[in-house]
N, C-alpha and C positions, 0 to 999 in steps of 0.2 A: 644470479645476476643482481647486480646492486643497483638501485635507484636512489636519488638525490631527492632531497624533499620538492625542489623547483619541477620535478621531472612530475612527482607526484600532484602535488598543485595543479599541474595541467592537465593530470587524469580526472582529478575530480571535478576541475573548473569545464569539460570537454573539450580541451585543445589537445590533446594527443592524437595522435593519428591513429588507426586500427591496428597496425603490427605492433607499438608499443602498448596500447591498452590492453589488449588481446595477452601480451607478455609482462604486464602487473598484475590481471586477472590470474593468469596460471600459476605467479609465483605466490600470491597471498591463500592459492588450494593449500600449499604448503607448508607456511612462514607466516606461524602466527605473531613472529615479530613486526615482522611485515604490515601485516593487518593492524596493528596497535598503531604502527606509524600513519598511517593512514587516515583512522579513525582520529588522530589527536590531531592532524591538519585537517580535517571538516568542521568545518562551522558548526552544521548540523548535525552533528554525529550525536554529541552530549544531548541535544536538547530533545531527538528520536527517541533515548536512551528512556531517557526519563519519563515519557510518552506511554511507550510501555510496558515499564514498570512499577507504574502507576494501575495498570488494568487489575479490578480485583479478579484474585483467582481461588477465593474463599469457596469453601463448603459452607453452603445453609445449613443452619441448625435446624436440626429434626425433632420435635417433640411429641412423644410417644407415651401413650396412656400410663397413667402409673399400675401397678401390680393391685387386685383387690385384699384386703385385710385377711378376709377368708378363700381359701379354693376347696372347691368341692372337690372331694375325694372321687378318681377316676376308676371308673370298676374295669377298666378294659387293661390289655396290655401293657405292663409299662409303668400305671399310675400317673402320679401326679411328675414324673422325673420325664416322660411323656408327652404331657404337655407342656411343662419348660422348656423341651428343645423344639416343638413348635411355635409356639412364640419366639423364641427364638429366631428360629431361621425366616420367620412372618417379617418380624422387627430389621433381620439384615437385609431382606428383599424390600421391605418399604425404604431404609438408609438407599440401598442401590439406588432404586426406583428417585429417588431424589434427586441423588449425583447426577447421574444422568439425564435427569428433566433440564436439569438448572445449571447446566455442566457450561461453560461460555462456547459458541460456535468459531470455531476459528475463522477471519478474518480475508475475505478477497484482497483482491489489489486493488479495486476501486475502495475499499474503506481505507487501506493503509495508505494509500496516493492519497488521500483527501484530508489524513492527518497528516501528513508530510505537509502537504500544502497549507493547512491554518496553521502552520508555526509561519508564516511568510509574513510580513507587515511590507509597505512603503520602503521602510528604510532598508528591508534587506534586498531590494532587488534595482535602488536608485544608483549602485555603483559599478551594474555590471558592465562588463566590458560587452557592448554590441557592435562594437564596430563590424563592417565589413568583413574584415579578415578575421575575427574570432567569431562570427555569425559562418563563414566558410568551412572551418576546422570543426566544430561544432556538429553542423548539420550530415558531414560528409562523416565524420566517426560515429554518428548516432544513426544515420539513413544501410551503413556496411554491418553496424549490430543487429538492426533491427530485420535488415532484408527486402526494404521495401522502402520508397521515395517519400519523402513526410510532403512535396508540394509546398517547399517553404514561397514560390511566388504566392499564393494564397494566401501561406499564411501572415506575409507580412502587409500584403492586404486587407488584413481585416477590418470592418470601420471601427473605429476610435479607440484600436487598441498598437503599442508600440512592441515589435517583437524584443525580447530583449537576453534569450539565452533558449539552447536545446541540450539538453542533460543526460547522460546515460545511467538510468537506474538498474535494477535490475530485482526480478523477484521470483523466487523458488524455482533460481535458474534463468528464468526468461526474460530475456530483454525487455524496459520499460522504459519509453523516452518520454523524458518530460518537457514541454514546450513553456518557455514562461514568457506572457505578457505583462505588459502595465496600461492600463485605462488610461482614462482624458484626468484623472483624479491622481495616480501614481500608485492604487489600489492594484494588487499583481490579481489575475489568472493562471490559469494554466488548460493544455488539451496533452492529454496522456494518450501514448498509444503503447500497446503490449502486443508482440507476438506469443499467443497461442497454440497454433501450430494447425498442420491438417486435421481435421475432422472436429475442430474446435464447431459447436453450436453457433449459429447466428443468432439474432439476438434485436428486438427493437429497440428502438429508445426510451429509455428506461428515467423520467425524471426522478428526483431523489434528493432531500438533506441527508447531509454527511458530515460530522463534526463541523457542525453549523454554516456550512458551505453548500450552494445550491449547487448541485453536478444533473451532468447529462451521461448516462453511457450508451454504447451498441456494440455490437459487435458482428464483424462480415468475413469471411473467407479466410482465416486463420487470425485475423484480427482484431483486439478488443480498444474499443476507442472511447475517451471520458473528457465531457469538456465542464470547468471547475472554476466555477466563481468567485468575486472576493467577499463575498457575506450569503446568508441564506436568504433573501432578497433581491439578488443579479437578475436580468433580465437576460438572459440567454439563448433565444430566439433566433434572435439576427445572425450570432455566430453558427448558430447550430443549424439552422438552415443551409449556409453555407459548406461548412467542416461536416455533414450526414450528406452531403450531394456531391464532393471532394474527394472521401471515404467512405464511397460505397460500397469499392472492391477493392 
């Protein structure tokens, strides 16, 4: 099946409906031409990239005792050829023992949503389309991915915040919608929700900076929920009392 970049455009902006998203999803399992087209119509795509590929993934340097001048001669089995290959195998277990201390831990979805989010300024979310009817398309392709009602009266309730887009992300498989606001300021937010799935742990609320972003997360009944400020300083409260009483269950 062939797709038009305007087709695609609307995948990534959320105005596609479920049967076409659902059938760009399945073809880019495929077509990794596909996927390149993709990626070179997202804004965001390059500057994720670069995010990280940036992460170091250096091995620490291990410094290990130097050899002494003399070794005493071993009267046991083997000699001194002996205890060269004990040191030896000492030195690759201390190397291991390293790697693996200092090894980086791979990364949730509440860290990777919350660099997605500080690449966000003012100006990248001052021209989105919220009208009505892409607030429609939007909600109703991202509410069929996810399996569960996001409560958009709620959320465009929120005090002093402008709803202004609902995104379908997606991570290691599982659906991830991203909800973005703009404050009284034109400073964006966001309230992430991820299906998990059954038997996914529950989870309190969990305060936390994250790439210099103060976030909320929880998580209930297959559900993980993060709400994400625009500095590490947001007052958070107000929302979260809200969106933890919304998002129970």
């Amino acid at each position: 099946m062939k797709f038009s970049d305007e087709t695609l455009r609307a995948y990534l902006e959320g105005n596609s409906d479920a049967v076409e998203a659902a059938a760009i999803e399945a073809a880019i399992e495929t077509d990794p031409e596909l996927e390149q087209r993709l990626m070179a119509l997202d804004n965001f795509a390059p500057v994720v990239k670069a995010v990280f590929e940036d992460i170091p993934a250096e091995v620490p340097q291990v410094n290990l005792p130097e050899a002494k001048a003399e070794v005493v001669r071993s009267q046991s089995s083997g000699g001194p050829w002996r205890l060269l290959a004990v040191a030896a195998s000492v030195a690759v277990l201390a190397v291991s023992a390293t790697v693996w201390a200092t090894r980086p831990q791979p990364m949730g979805w509440a860290e990777q949503a919350a660099i997605y989010q500080s690449l966000y300024t003012p100006d990248t979310i001052a021209s989105l389309d919220n009208s009505p009817a892409a607030l429609d398309a939007q909600f109703a392709l991202a509410e069929a991915q996810l399996g569960r009602t996001l409560n958009r009266e709620t959320l465009e309730a929120l005090p002093g915040l402008e709803l202004k887009r609902a995104q379908v992300l997606s991570f290691k498989g599982k659906p991830l919608i991203q909800v973005v606001f703009a404050d009284d300021q034109g400073q964006p937010l966001a309230f992430c929700v991820i299906r998990q799935g059954e038997g996914a742990p529950a989870k309190d609320v969990k305060l936390a900076a994250l790439s210099g972003l103060a976030t909320a997360t929880w998580a209930q009944d297959g559900y993980g929920y993060m709400l994400i400020g625009s500095n590490e300083q947001t007052d958070l409260n107000q929302e979260l009392d809200i969106l933890t009483t919304t998002f129970a269950g």
